[in-house]
C-alpha positions as CSV (number, residue, x, y, z in Angstrom):
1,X,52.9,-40.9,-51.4
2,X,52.1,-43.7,-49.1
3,X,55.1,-42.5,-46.6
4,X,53.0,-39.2,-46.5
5,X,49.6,-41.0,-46.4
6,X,51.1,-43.5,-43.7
7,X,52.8,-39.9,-41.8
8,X,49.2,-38.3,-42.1
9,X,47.5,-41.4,-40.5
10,X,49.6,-41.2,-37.4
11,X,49.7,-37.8,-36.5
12,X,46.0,-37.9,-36.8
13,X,45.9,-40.6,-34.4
14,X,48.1,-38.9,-32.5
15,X,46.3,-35.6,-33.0
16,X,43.2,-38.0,-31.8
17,X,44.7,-39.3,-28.9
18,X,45.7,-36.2,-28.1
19,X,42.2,-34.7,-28.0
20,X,41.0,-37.6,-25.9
21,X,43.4,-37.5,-23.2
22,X,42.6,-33.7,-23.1
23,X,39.4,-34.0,-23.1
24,X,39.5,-36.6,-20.1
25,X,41.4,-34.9,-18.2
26,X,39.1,-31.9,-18.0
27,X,36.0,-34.4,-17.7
28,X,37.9,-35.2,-14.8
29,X,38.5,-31.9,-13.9
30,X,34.6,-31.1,-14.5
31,X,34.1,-34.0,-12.3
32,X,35.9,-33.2,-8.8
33,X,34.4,-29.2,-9.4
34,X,31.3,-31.0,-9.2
35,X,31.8,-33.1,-6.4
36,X,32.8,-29.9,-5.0
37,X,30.1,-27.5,-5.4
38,X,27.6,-30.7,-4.5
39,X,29.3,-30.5,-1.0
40,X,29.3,-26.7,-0.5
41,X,25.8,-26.8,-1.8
42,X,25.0,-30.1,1.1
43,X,26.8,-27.5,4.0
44,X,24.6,-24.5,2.7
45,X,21.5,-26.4,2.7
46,X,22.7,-27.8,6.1
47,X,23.1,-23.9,7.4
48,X,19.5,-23.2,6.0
49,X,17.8,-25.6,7.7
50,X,19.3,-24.5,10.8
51,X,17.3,-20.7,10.0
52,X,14.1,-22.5,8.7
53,X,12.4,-21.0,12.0
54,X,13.6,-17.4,11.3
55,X,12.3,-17.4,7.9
56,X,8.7,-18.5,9.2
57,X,8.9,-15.6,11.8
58,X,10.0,-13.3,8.9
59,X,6.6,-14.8,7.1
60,X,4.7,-14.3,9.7
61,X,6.0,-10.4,9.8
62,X,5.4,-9.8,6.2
63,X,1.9,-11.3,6.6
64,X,1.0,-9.0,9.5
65,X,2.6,-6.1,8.1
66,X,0.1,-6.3,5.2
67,X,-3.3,-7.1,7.0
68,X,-2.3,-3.7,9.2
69,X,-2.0,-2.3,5.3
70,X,-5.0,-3.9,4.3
71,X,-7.0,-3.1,7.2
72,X,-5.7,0.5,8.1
73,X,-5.9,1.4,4.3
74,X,-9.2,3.0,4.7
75,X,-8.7,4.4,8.0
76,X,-9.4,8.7,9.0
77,X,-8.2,9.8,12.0
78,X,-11.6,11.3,12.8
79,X,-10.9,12.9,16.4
80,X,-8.3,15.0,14.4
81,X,-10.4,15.7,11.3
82,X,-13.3,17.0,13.5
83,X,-11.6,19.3,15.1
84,X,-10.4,20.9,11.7
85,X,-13.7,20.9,11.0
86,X,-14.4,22.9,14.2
87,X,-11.4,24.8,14.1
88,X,-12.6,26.2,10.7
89,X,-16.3,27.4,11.3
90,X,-16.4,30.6,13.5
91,X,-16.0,30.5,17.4
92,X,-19.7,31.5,18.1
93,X,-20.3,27.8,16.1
94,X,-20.7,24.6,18.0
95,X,-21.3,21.2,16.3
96,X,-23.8,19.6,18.1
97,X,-24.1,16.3,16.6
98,X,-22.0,13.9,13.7
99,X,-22.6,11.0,12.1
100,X,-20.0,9.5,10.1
101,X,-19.9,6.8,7.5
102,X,-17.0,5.8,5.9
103,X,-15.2,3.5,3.6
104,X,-14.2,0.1,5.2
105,X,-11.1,-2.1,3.8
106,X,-13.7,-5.4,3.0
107,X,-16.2,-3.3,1.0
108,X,-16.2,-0.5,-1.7
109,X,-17.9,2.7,-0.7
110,X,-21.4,4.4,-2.3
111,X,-20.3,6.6,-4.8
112,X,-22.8,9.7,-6.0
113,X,-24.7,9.6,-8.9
114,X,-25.0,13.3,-8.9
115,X,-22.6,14.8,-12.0
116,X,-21.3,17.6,-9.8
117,X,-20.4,15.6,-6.3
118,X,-17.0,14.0,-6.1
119,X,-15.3,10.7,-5.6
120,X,-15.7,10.3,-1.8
121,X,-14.8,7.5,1.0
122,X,-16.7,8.8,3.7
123,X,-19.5,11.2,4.4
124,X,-19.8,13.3,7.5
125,X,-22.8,14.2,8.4
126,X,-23.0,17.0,11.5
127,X,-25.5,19.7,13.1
128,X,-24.0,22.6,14.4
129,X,-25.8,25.5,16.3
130,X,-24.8,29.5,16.5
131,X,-26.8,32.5,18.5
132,X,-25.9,34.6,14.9
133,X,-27.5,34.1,11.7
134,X,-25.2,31.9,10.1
135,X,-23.8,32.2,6.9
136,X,-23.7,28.9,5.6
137,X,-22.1,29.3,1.8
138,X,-19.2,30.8,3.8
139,X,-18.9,27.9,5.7
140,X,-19.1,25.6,2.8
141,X,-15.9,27.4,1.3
142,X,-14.2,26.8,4.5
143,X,-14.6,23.7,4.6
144,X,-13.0,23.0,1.5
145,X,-9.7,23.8,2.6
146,X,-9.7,20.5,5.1
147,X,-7.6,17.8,3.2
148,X,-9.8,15.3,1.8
149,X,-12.6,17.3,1.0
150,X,-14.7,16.4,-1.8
151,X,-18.0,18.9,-1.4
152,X,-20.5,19.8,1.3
153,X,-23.8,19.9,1.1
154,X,-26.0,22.7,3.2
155,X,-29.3,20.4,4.5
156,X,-31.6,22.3,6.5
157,X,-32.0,25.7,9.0
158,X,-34.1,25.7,11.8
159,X,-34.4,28.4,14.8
160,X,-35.7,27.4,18.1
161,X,-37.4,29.8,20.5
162,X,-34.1,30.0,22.3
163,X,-32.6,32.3,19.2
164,X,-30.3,29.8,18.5
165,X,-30.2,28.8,14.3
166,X,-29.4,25.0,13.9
167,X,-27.9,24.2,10.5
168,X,-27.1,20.6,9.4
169,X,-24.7,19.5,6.4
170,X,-23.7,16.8,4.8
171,X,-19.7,17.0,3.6
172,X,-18.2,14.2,1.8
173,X,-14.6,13.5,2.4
174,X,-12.3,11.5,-0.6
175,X,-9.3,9.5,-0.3
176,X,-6.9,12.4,0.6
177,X,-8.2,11.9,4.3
178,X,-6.8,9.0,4.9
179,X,-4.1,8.3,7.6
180,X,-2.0,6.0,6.1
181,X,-0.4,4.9,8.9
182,X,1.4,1.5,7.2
183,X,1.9,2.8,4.0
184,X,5.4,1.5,3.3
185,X,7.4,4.0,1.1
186,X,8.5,3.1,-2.3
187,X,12.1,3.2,-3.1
């Protein structure tokens, strides 16, 4: 029993020793795949600092890349959305004046308290003139094929001593108006 006891003692020293030279040789191991990645690491840092100034360029892109965003997000390409407007009411028509207000990127726009008007981001005001009775309700329903449109109001009808009939309205225009120019595409 104590030749067994004495035979289990060593092999679990050896068994222990073993185990320790094991494990210190892949501490050591451990050790130079450190050292290792610690220089790779040192040269990539080293190759990064050398591309600090692109990445400041690159900064500077993405910053002005969203103030165009910011400050084109409310923008209407008016010169084209006039002449739908135009282009819609019949050729004896003219508009005479406009007067447009509309949304601005720093500040939210008036919206109606009226139940029945829509959401809107601008409002287009105009006066246009015809030698024929016009007939405005018609008109209203044309205009609600331009995009954006929210609703139209008729305002008043006047006729000089010319013959010529001078209606104003007031149409409100909603979000779908807008150019988006900088609007960056969602993947």
């Amino acid at each position: 029993m104590r030749r067994q006891l004495g035979l289990g003692v060593i092999g679990a020293i050896a068994l222990v020793l073993v185990g320790t030279t094991t494990v210190m040789v892949l501490a050591t191991q451990a050790q130079q795949q450190l050292a290792s990645e610690q220089e790779l690491t040192s040269g990539l840092l080293a190759e990064q600092a050398k591309y600090a100034e692109a990445r400041t360029v690159q900064s500077e892109v993405d910053l002005v890349e969203a103030a165009q965003q910011v400050g084109a997000s409310t923008e209407i390409d008016w010169k084209a959305y006039l002449d739908g407007v135009q282009a819609i009411l019949p050729p004896s028509v003219t508009i005479s004046t406009v007067a447009v207000d509309s949304a601005s990127p720093l500040a939210v726009y008036a919206q109606p308290t009226a139940p029945l008007q829509g959401a809107r981001v601008a409002t287009v005001s105009f006066t246009a003139e015809s030698a024929v009775l016009p007939d405005v309700p018609t008109w209203l329903n044309s205009l609600a094929t331009l995009p954006g449109y929210a609703d139209a109001l008729p305002g008043s009808m006047a006729r000089d001593e010319a013959g010529v009939y001078t209606v104003a309205i007031t149409m409100h225009v909603n979000d779908a108006a807008f150019a988006r120019r900088f609007v960056i595409e969602q993947e």
